[in-house]
PLY file of the C-alpha trace (Angstrom):
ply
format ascii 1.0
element vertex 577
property float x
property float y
property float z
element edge 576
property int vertex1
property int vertex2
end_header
0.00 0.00 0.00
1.34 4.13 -0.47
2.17 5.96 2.28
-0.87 8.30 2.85
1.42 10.90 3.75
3.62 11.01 1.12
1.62 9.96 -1.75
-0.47 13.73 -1.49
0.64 15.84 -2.78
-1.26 18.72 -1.69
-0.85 17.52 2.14
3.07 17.79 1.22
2.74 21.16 0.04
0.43 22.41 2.56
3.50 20.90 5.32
5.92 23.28 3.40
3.53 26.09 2.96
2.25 27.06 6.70
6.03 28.12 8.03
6.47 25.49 10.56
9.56 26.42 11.43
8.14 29.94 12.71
5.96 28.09 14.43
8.42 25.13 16.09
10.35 28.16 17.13
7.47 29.34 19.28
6.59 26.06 20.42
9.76 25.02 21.62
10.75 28.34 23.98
14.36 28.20 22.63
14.72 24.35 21.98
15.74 24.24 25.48
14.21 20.87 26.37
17.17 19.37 23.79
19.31 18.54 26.05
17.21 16.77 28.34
15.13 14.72 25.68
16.97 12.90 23.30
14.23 13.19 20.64
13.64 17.27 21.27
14.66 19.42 18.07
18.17 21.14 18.35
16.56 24.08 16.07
13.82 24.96 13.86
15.23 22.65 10.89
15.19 19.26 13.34
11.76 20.07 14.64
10.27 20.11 10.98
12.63 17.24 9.91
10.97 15.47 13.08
7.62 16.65 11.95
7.88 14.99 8.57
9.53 11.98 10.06
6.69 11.47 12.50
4.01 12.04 9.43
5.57 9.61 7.19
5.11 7.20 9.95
1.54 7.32 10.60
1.39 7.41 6.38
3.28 3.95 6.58
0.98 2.58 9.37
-2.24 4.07 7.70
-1.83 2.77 4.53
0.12 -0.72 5.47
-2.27 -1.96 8.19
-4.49 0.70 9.23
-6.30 1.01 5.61
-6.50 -2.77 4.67
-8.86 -3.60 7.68
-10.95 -0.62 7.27
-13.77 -3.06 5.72
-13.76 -5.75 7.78
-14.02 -3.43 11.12
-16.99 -1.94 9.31
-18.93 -4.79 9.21
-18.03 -6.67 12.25
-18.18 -3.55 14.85
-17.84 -4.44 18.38
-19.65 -6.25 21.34
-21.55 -5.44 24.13
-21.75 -7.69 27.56
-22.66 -7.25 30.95
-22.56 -3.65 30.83
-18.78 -4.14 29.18
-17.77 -3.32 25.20
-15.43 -5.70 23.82
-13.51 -4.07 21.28
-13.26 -5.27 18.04
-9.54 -7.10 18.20
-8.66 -5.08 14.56
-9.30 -1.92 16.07
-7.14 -2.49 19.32
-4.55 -4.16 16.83
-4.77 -0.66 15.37
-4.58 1.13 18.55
-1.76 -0.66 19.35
0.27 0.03 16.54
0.36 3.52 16.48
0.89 3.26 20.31
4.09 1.35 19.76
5.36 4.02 17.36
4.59 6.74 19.97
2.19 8.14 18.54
-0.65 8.87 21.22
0.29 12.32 23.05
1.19 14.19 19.71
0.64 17.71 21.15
1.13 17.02 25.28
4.44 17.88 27.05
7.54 15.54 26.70
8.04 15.60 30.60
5.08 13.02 30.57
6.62 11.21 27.05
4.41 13.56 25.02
6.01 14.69 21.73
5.05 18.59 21.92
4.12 18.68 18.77
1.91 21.52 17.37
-1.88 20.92 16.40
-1.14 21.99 12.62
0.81 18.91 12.65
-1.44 16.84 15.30
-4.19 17.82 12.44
-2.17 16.36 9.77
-2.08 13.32 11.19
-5.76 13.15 12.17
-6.03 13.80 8.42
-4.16 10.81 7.55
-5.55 8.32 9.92
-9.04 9.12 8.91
-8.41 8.54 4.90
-7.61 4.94 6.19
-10.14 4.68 8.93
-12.37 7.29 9.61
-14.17 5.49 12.23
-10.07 4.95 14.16
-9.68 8.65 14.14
-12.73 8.76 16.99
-9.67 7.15 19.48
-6.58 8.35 17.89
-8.61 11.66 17.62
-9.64 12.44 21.07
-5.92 13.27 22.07
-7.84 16.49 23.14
-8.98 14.80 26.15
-5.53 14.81 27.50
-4.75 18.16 25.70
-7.88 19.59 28.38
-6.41 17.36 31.59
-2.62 19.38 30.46
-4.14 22.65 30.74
-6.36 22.71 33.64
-6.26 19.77 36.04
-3.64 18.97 39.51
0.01 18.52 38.99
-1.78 15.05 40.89
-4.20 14.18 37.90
-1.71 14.87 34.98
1.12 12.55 36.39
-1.58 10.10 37.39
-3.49 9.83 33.79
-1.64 11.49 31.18
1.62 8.91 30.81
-1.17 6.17 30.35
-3.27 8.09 27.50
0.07 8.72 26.09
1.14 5.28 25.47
-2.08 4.37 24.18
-2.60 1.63 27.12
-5.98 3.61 27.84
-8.06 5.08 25.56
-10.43 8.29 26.56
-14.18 10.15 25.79
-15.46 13.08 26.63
-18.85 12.26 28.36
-21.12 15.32 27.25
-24.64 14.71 26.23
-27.45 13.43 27.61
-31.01 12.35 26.53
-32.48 15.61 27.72
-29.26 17.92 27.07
-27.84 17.06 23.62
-26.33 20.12 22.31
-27.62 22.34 24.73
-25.11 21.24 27.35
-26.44 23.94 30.10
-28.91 21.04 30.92
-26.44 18.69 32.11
-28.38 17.10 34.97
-25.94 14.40 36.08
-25.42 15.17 39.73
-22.03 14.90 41.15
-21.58 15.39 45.36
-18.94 15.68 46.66
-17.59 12.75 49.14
-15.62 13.19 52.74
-12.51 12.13 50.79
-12.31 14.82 49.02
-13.38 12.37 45.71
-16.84 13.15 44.19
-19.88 10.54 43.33
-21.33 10.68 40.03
-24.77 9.75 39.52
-26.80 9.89 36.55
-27.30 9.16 32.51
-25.37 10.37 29.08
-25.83 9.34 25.90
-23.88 9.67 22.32
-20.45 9.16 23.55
-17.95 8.69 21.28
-16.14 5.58 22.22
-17.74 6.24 25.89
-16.12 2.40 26.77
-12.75 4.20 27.27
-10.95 3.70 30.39
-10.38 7.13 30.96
-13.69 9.53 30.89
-13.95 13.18 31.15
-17.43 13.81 32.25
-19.44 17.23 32.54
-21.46 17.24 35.77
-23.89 19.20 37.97
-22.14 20.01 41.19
-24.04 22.93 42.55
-27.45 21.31 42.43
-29.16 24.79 43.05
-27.72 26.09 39.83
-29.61 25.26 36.84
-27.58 27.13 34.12
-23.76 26.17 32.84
-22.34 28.07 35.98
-23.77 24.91 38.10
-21.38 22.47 36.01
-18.24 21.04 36.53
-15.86 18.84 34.93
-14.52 15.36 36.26
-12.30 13.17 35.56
-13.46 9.13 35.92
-11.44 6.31 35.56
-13.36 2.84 34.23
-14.97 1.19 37.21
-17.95 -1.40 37.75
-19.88 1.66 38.90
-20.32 2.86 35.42
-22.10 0.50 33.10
-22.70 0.72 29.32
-25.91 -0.11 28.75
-26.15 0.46 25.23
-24.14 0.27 22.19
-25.74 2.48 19.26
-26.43 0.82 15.97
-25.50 3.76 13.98
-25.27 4.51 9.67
-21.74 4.66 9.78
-18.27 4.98 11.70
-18.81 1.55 13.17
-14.99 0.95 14.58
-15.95 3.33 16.90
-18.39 2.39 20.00
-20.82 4.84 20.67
-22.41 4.24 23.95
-25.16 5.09 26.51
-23.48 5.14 30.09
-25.21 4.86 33.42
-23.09 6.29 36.44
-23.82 4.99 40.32
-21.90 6.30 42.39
-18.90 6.60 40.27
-16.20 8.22 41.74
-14.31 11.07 40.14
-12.22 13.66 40.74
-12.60 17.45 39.70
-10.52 18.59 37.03
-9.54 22.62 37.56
-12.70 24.75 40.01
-15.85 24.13 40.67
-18.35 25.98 37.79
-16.14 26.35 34.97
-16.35 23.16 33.33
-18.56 24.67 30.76
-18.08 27.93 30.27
-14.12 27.29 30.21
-12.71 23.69 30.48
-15.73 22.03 28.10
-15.90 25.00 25.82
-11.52 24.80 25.36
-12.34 21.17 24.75
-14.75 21.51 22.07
-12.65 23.96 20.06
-10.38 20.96 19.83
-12.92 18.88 19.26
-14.16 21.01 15.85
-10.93 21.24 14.10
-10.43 17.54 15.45
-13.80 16.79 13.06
-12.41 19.08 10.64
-9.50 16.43 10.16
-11.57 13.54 9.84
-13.65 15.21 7.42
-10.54 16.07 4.84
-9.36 12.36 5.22
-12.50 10.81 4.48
-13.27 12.95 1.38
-9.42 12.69 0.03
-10.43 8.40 0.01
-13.15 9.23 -1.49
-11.78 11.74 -4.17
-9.35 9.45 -5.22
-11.67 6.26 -5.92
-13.71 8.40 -7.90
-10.62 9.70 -9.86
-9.40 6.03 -10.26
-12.57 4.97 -11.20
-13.04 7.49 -13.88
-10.13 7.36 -15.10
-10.08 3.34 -15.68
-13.86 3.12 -16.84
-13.98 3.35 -20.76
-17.96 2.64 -22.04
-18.42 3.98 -25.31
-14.51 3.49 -26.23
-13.73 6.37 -23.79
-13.08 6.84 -20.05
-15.72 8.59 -18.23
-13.24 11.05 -17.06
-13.45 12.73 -20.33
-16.91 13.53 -20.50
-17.77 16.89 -19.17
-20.57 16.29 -16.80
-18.14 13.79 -15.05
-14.85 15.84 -15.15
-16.86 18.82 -14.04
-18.00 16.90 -10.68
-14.41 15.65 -9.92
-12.61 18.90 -10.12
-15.64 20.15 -7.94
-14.65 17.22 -5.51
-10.79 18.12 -5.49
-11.08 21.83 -4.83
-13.50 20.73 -2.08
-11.17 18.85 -0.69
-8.17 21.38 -0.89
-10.54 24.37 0.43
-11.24 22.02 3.16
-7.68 20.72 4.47
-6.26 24.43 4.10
-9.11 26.08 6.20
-8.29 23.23 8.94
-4.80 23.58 8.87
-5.09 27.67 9.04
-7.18 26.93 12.35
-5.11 24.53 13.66
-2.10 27.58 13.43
-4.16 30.27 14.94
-4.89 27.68 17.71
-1.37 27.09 18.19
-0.50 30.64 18.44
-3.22 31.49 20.44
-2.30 27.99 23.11
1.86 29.10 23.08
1.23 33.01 24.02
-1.31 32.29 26.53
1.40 29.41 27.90
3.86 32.27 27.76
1.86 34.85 29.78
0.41 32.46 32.52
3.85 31.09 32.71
5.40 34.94 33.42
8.00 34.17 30.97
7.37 37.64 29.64
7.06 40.73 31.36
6.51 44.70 30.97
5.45 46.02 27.37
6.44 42.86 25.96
3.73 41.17 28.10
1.22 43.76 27.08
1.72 43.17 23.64
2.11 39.65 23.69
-1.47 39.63 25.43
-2.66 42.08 22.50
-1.70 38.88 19.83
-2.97 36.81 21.91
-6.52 38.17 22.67
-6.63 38.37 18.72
-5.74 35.18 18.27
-8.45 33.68 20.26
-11.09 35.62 18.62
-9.55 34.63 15.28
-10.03 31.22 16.42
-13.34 31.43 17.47
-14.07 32.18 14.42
-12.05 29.60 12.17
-12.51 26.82 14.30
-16.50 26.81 13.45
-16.21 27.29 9.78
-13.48 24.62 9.16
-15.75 22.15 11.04
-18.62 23.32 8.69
-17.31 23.67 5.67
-14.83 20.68 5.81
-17.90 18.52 7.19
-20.60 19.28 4.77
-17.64 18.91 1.96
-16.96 15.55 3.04
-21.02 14.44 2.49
-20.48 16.36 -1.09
-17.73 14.49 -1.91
-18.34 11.17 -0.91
-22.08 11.67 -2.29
-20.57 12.39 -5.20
-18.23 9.78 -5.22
-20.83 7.46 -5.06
-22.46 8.87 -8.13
-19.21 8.77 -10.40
-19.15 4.94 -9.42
-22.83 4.48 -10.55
-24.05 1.62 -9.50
-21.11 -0.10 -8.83
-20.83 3.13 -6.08
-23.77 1.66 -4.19
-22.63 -1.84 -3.66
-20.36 -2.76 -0.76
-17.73 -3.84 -3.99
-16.21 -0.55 -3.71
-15.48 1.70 0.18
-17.55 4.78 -1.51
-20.80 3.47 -0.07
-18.59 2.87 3.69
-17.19 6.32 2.83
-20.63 8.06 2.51
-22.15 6.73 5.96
-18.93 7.50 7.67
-19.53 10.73 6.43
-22.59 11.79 6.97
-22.17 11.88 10.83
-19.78 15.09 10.35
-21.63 18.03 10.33
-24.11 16.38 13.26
-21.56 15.24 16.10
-19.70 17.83 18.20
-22.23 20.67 17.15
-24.09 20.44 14.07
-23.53 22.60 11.62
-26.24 24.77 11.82
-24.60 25.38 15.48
-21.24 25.96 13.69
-22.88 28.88 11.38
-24.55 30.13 15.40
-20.49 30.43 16.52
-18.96 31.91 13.69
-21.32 34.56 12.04
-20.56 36.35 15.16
-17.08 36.67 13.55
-18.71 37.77 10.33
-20.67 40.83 11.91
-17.98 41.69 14.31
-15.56 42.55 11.92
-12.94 39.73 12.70
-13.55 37.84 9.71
-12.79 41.24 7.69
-9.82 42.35 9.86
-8.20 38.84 8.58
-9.07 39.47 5.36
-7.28 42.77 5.47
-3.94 40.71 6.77
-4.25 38.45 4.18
-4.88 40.96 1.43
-1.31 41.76 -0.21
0.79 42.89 -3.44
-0.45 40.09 -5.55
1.20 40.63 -8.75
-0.43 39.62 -12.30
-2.03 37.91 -12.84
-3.04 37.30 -9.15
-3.75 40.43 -8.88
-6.57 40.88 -10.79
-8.05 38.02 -8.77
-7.39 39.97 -5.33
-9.74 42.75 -7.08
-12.53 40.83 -7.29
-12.01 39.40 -3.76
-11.59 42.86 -2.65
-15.02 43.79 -4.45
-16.56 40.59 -2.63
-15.41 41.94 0.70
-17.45 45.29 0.07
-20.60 43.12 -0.98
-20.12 41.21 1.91
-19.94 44.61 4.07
-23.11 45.63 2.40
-25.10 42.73 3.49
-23.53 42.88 7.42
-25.21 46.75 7.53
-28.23 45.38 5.93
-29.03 42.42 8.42
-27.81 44.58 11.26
-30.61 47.42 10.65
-33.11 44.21 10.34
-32.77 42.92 13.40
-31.11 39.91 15.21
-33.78 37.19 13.69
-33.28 38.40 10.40
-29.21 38.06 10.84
-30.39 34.70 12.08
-32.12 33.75 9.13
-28.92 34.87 6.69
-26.22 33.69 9.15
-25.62 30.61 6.47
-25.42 33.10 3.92
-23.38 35.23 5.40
-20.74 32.83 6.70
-20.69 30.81 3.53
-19.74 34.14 2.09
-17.27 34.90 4.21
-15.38 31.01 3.91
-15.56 31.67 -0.10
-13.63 34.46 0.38
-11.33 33.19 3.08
-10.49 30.60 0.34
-10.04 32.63 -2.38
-7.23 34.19 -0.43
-5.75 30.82 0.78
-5.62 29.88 -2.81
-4.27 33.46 -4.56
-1.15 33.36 -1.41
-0.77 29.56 -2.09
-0.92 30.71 -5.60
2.58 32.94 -5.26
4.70 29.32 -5.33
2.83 26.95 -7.15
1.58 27.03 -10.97
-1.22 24.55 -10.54
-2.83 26.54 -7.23
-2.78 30.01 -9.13
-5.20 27.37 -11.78
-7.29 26.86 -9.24
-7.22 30.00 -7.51
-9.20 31.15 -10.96
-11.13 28.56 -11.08
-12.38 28.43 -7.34
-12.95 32.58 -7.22
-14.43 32.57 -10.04
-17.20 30.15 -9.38
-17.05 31.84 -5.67
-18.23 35.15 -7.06
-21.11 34.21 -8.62
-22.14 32.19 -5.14
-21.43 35.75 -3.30
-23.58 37.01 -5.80
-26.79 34.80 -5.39
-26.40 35.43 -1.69
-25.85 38.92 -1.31
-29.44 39.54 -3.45
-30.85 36.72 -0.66
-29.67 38.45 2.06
-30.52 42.01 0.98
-33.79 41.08 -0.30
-35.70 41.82 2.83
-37.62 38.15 2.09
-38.54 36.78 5.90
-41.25 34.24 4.75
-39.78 31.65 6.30
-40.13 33.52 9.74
-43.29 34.67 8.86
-45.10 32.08 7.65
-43.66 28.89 8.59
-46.13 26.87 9.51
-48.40 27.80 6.01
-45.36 26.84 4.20
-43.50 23.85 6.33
-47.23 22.65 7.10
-48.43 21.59 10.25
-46.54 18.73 12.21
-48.31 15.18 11.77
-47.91 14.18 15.71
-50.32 15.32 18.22
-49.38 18.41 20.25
0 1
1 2
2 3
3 4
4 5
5 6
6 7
7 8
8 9
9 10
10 11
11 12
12 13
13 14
14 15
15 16
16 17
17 18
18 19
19 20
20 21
21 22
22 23
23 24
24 25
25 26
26 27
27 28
28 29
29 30
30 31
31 32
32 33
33 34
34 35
35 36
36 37
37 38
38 39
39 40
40 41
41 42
42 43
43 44
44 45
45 46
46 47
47 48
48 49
49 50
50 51
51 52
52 53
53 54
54 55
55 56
56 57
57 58
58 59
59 60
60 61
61 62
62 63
63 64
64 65
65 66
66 67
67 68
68 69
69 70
70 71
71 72
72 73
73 74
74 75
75 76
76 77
77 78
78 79
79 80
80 81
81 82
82 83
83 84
84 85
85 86
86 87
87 88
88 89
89 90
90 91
91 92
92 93
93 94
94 95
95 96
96 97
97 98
98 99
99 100
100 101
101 102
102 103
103 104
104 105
105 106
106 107
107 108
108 109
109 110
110 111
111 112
112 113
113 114
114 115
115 116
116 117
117 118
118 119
119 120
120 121
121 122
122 123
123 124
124 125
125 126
126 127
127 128
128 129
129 130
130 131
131 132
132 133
133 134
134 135
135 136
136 137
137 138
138 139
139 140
140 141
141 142
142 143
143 144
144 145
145 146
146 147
147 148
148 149
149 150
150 151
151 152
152 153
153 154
154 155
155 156
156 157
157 158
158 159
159 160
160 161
161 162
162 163
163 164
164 165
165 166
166 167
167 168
168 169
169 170
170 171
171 172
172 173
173 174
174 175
175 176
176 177
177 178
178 179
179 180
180 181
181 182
182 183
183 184
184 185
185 186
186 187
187 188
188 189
189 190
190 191
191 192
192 193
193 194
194 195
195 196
196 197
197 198
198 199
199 200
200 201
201 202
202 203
203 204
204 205
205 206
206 207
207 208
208 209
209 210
210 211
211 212
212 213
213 214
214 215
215 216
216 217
217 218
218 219
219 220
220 221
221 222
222 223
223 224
224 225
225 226
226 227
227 228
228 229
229 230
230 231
231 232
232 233
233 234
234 235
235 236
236 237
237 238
238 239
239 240
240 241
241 242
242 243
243 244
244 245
245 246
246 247
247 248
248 249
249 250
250 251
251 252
252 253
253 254
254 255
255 256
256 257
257 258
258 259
259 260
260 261
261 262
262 263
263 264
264 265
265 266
266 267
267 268
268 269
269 270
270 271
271 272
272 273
273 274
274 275
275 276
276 277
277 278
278 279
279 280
280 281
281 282
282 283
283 284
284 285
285 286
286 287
287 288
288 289
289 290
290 291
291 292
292 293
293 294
294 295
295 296
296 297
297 298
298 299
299 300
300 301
301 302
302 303
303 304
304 305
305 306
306 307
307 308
308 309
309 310
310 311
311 312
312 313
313 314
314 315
315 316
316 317
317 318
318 319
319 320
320 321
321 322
322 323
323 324
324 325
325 326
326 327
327 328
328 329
329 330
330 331
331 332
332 333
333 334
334 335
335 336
336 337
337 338
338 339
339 340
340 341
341 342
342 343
343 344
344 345
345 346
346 347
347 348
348 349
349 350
350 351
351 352
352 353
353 354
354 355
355 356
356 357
357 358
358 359
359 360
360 361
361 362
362 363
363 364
364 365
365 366
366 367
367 368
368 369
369 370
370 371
371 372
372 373
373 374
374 375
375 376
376 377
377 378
378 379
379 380
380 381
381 382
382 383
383 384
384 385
385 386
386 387
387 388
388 389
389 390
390 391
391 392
392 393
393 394
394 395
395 396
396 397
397 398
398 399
399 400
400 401
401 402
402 403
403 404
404 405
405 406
406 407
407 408
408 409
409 410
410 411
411 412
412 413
413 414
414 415
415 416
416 417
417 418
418 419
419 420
420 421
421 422
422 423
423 424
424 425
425 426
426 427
427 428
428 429
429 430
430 431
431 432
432 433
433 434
434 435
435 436
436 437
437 438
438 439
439 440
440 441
441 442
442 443
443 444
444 445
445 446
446 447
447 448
448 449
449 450
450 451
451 452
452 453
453 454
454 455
455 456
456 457
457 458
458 459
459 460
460 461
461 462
462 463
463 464
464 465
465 466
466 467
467 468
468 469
469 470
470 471
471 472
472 473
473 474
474 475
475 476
476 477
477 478
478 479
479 480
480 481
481 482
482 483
483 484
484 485
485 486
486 487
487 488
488 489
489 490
490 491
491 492
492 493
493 494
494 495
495 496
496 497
497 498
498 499
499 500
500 501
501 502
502 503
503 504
504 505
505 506
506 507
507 508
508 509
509 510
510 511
511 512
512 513
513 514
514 515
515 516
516 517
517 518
518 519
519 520
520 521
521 522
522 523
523 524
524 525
525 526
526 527
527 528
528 529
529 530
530 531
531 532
532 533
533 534
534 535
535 536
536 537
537 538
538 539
539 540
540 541
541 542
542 543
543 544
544 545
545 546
546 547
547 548
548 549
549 550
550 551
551 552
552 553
553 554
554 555
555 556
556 557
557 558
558 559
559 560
560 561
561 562
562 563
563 564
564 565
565 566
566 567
567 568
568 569
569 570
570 571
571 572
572 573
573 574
574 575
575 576
C-alpha cells in the first residue's frame, strides 16, 4: 500500500507552505528541552525534519495496516456484555500500533513522554488516519482529552493519567450529552456530590459518547445542584470502574470501529478537574474547540479516500470506447470534488495555526516568561488570536464537514451503481460521512459560533492581513475578492438594521460568504509558489463570485417568509401536540 502521507501531494505542500519552522520556534521556547530529551529538536530545521519523520510514519501505518482492515471493522463492529464493550480485536490491533510508534500524546508535554508537537501537525495526522479509517480517528482523535487534563487539572491528575493516555494503554471520551441535554449542554443534569474524601460521586445518565467504553472519561457534571444554568457544572475526571455501566451500544449509519455508547453512572467516583463551575463555560468550551478542528481532520481524510476512488474509477472506466473522465458532466463533478477537498484541508490547517498561536502566548503569559510592554503586547496577539479562532474553528468544522457528504455523495455517483454496492469503500465512505456536520455541534450550530465573527468585523480584519501585493495575474483576482469583501460589508449593515432574527435567518449566507472568500485568499497566497494553485485560484474565485452574488441579493432582499409564515409553508406537524 502508499504511504498516505507522502503519496499527497497537496498535504506535502500544505506541510511546506504554513512556516512550521516559525511556528516550532514558538513552540519550543528556545529548543531548550534538547538537552534533556533525546528526541527534542536542536533548532527549527530538526523540529520540521521530526515533523515529517513522525508524518511519514503514521502514512506507513495508515496505509500498510491501518487502511487494509478498514472493511472488515466496518462490518463486524464491536460487542456489548454485561454492561462491558469488547472491542473489536482489529481496532485495538490498530490502537496498538500507532501506540508502539509513539504516537498517542502528539501535542502534550515531553516531561510526561508527550512529543510537543503543534496541532497543525497533530491535524495532519488526524487527516491521515481518517483517509484509512475514519471510524479509528474517533480514538486516535480524542488526544484532546488529554490536551484539556494538560491545561487545567492537579500537577496530581496529569502525572496520574496522562503517561497512560500517552502510550495508548488507555483510551479516553469526553462524556457530554445526555437524553435531555444534547447540544444544549447547560442542561447537564448528572449530579455529582462531593464525598468526605475529598473524591466526588457521580450519579446519573449520558448518551452519544464517542467511544464512551474508554478507560479514561472526562465527564461534565452538575455540582451545585441549586444552579440550573452552565455556571452549576463542573468537569470530572473518571477512571473505568464497575460503577459505570454501558448499557447500550448504538447501531448507527456509519463509523462503526468506533463504540458509541449510553453510560449509566452509580456512584462513580471522580475527581474534579480545575474549580468548581467552569467546566462549561471554560474547560468544556476549550475542549470543544479541539474537538471542531479535530472533526475538521476527519472530514478532509474521508473525502481525500473518497476523491481518489472516484478519480481512479473514472479514469479506468472506458464505455463507449472512452473513459468517463473525459466527459464533461463527469470531469466537471471531480474537479468540484478536489477543490472541495483542498478548500477544506487548508481552512483546517489555518485553524489549527491560529490555535497554536493562540495555546503558546497564553502558555507564555500564565507562565510569566514575559514581562513589561512585551507582556502587554504579547497579550494584545494573543486576545486576537483567540477571537480569530473562534471564528475559524466553526467554519473549518462546517465547511470541511458538509464537503466531506459532497464528496463522498458524489463519489458514489461517479461509481454508478457499482458506487452503491459494498464492492467498492464509496458506499462505507458516505455513511462514515454523513455523521460530520451532526456530532460535536451540528452545523447549523457551527454557522450560530462563527457569524458572530462575520458581523464583528474579525472575519474582515483577517481578510485585510491576508490581502497583499499580488502581482499579475493574481492580482486581478485579489480585485474581485476585494469587491466581494465590500458586498459582503453591504449585506452585514443590511441584516444589522433588520434585526437579530433576520441576521439569524442569513447567518448561512453570510458565513458561507465569508469562507468563499477566506479561500479565495488561501488559494491566490498559495498561488505565489505553485503554478497549478494560481489554476485553481481562478477557477475556485471565479465560481465563488457568482455564489457571493446569489447570496448577497438573498440576504438584501428583505424576504422573511420563512419567519413569517412557517407553519403555512412547512405545514403543520403530523404528531399530536
Amino acid at each position: 500500500m502508499a504511504n498516505f502521507f507522502t503519496d499527497n501531494d497537496d498535504l506535502l505542500f500544505q506541510f511546506d507552505f504554513w512556516n512550521l519552522g516559525a511556528l516550532a520556534k514558538l513552540r519550543e521556547d528556545g529548543f531548550k528541552e534538547a538537552g534533556e530529551f533525546d528526541y527534542a529538536p536542536v533548532d527549527e530545521a530538526d523540529a520540521v525534519d521530526n515533523y515529517r519523520r513522525t508524518l511519514e510514519v503514521v502514512g506507513d501505518i495508515a496505509g500498510d495496516f491501518i487502511a487494509p482492515r478498514a472493511e472488515d471493522v466496518d462490518l463486524e463492529g464491536h460487542e456489548l456484555g454485561d454492561g462491558v464493550v469488547h472491542y473489536n480485536p482489529l481496532v485495538m490491533e490498530n490502537v496498538k500500533c500507532l501506540g508502539d510508534a509513539d504516537l498517542f500524546g502528539f501535542t502534550l508535554p515531553r516531561r510526561f513522554g508527550g512529543l510537543n508537537m503543534p496541532t497543525l501537525v497533530y491535524s495532519m495526522a488526524n487527516e491521515i488516519v481518517s483517509r484509512a479509517d475514519a471510524s479509528l480517528m474517533n480514538i486516535f482523535g480524542l488526544q484532546g482529552i488529554a490536551e484539556t487534563i494538560n491545561a487545567f487539572a492537579s500537577e496530581e491528575l496529569k502525572e496520574k493519567y496522562l503517561p497512560r493516555l500517552i502510550t495508548g494503554e488507555h483510551t479516553g471520551a469526553m462524556a457530554l450529552t445526555e437524553p435531555d441535554a444534547g447540544s444544549d449542554l447547560q442542561r447537564v443534569n448528572l449530579a455529582a456530590a462531593e464525598a468526605p474524601d475529598g473524591t466526588w460521586r457521580l450519579n446519573g445518565v449520558k448518551r452519544f459518547i464517542t467511544n464512551g467504553c474508554g478507560n479514561i472519561l472526562l465527564v461534565l457534571a452538575r455540582s451545585e445542584p441549586e444552579e440550573t444554568g452552565g455556571l452549576g457544572l463542573s468537569l470530572f475526571i473518571c477512571e473505568r470502574q464497575k460503577a459505570i455501566r454501558v448499557r447500550h451500544i448504538e447501531d448507527k449509519l456509519g463509523i462503526h470501529g468506533s463504540p458509541t455508547c449510553e453510560l449509566e453512572f452509580h456512584d462513580a467516583v471522580g475527581y474534579i478537574v480545575g474549580e468548581r463551575r467552569r467546566g462549561l463555560v471554560t474547560y468544556t468550551m476549550a475542549l470543544m474547540n479541539g474537538a471542531r478542528v479535530g472533526i475538521a481532520s476527519q472530514s478532509v481524510g474521508v473525502a481525500e479516500a473518497a476523491y481518489r476512488e472516484a478519480r481512479d474509477y473514472a479514469h479506468t472506466r472506458i464505455p463507449f470506447g472512452r473513459a468517463i473522465e473525459t466527459f464533461p458532466a463527469v470531469a466537471a463533478l471531480l474537479v468540484e470534488m478536489k477543490m472541495l477537498v483542498e478548500a477544506s484541508r487548508s481552512l483546517t490547517l489555518d485553524a489549527s495555526r491560529v490555535m497554536d498561536l493562540e495555546n503558546v502566548l497564553l502558555e507564555k503569559l500564565e507562565k510569566g516568561l514575559i514581562e513589561g510592554q512585551e507582556a502587554r503586547d504579547v497579550k494584545k496577539k494573543q486576545r486576537r488570536f483567540k477571537r480569530l479562532a473562534a471564528f475559524l474553528t466553526p467554519v473549518s468544522k462546517y465547511y470541511a464537514s458538509e464537503a466531506a457528504v459532497k464528496v463522498t455523495s458524489d463519489a458514489i455517483q461517479v461509481l454508478g451503481g457499482s458506487g452503491y454496492m459494498r464492492d467498492y469503500p464509496v458506499e462505507r465512505y458516505y455513511r462514515d460521512a454523513r455523521i460530520m456536520p451532526i456530532y460535536e455541534g451540528t452545523s447549523q450550530l457551527q454557522v450560530v459560533a462563527a457569524v458572530r465573527g462575520v458581523t464583528s468585523g474579525v472575519a474582515e480584519g483577517y481578510f485585510e492581513e491576508l490581502d497583499g501585493d499580488f502581482q499579475k495575474p493574481l492580482g486581478g483576482l485579489a480585485k474581485k475578492l476585494r469587491a466581494a469583501r465590500t458586498e459582503l460589508a453591504k449585506c452585514i449593515a443590511c441584516v444589522k438594521a433588520a434585526g437579530s432574527e433576520y441576521t439569524d435567518l442569513y447567518a448561512g449566507d453570510l458565513v458561507d460568504t465569508a469562507t468563499d472568500i477566506l479561500i479565495g485568499y488561501h488559494f491566490l497566497r498559495q498561488a505565489r509558489t505553485s503554478h497549478r494553485k494560481a489554476v485553481a485560484a481562478r477557477h475556485f474565485i471565479s465560481r465563488a463570485l457568482r455564489r457571493i452574488r446569489m447570496r448577497t441579493s438573498n440576504i438584501t432582499s428583505g424576504d422573511q417568509n420563512v419567519i413569517k409564515h412557517f407553519r403555512m409553508l412547512a405545514g403543520e406537524p403530523s404528531a399530536e401536540e
